[in-house]
C-alpha positions in Angstrom: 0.0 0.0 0.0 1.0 3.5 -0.8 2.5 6.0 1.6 2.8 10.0 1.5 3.9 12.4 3.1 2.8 15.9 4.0 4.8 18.4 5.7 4.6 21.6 6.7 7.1 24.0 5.1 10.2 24.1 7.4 9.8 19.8 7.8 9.5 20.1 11.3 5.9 18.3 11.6 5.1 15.9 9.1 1.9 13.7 8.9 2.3 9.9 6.9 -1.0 8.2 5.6 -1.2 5.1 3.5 -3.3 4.3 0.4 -5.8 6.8 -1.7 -7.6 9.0 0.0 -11.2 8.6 0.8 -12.1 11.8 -0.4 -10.5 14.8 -2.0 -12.6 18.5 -1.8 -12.4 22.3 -1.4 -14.2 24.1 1.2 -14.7 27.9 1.1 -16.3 29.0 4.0 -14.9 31.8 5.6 -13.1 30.0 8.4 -11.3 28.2 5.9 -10.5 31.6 3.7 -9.1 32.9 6.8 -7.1 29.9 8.2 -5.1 29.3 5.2 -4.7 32.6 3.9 -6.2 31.8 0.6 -9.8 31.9 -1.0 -10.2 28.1 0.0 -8.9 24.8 2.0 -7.9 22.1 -0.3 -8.3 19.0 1.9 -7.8 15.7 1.2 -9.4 12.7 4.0 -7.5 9.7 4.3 -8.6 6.5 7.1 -6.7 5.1 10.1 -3.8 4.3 10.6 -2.0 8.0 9.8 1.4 9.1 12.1 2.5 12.3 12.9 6.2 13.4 13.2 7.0 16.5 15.1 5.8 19.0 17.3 2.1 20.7 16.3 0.0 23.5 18.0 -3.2 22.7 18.0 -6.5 24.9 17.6 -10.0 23.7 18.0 -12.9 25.6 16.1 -16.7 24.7 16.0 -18.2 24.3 12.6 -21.0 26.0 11.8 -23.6 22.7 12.3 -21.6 22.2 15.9 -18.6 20.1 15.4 -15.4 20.6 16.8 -12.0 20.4 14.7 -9.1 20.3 16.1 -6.3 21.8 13.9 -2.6 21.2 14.0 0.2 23.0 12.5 3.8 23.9 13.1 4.7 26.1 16.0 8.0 26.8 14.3 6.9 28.0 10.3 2.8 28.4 11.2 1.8 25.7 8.7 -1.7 24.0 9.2 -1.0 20.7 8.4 -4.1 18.4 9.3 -7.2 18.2 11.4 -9.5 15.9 12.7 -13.0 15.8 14.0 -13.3 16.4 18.1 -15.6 12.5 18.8 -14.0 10.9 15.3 -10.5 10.9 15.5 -10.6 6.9 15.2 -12.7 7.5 11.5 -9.7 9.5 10.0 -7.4 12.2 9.1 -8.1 15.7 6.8 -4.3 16.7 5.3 -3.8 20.2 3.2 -3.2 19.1 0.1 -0.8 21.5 -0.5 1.5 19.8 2.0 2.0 16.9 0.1 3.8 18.8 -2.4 2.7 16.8 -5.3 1.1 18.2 -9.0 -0.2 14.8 -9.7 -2.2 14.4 -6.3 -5.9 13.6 -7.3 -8.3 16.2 -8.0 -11.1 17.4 -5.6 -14.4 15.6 -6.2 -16.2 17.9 -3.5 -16.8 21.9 -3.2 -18.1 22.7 0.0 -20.0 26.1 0.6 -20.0 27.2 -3.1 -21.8 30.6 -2.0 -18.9 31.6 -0.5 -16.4 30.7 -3.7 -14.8 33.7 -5.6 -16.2 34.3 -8.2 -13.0 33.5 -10.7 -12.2 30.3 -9.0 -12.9 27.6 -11.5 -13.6 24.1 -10.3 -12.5 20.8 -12.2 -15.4 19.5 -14.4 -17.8 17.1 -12.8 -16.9 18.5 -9.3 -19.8 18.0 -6.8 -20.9 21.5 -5.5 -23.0 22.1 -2.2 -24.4 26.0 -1.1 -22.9 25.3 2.5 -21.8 22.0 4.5 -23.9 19.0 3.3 -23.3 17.3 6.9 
């Protein structure tokens, strides 16, 4: 089975997951706009087992329907990494998908909150598009 890694930009905290992800998609809520500094999150979810190598700071934010996610990224170059779901951490692991550094990682499937994506940001044909958080 495959393995990749992700890692924030100085290599200080890396996260290794095995396989294909489970699911690949782009949420654009504001929280999201705001965390990573850029009009959306490009997440990719991938199941148990994942480990994590380094340090991370961790910050917890409630979703909009009431779930908790807990964030981690490097205390040393401010990199969110990965987060998982506060009650579901045995179901899995969400990784930037920036962090894995590669061009030919697979293409989202999901856009989440489409009311909230700029206007010029173009989706990949046959990309499954939800107004907010289908959850």
């Amino acid at each position: 089975m495959q393995s990749r890694t992700a890692a924030c930009c100085c290599g200080q905290l890396r996260v290794e997951v095995r396989g294909e992800p489970g699911a690949v998609g782009l949420c654009h809520c504001f929280a999201c706009q705001r965390r990573t500094g850029s009009v959306f999150a490009a997440l990719a979810a991938f199941p148990p087992p994942y480990k994590v190598f380094g340090k991370a700071t961790e910050y917890v934010r409630t979703g909009d329907q009431g779930a908790r996610f807990r964030f981690r990224f490097c205390p040393v170059c401010g990199t969110t990494l990965f987060h998982t779901e506060e009650g579901c951490e045995d179901s899995g692991v969400a990784v930037a998908v920036g962090a894995f550094a590669d061009p030919a990682f697979p293409p989202p499937q999901e856009s989440v909150y489409d009311c909230r994506r700029h206007p010029w940001v173009q989706l990949p044909p046959g990309t499954t598009t939800y107004e907010k958080d289908p959850d």
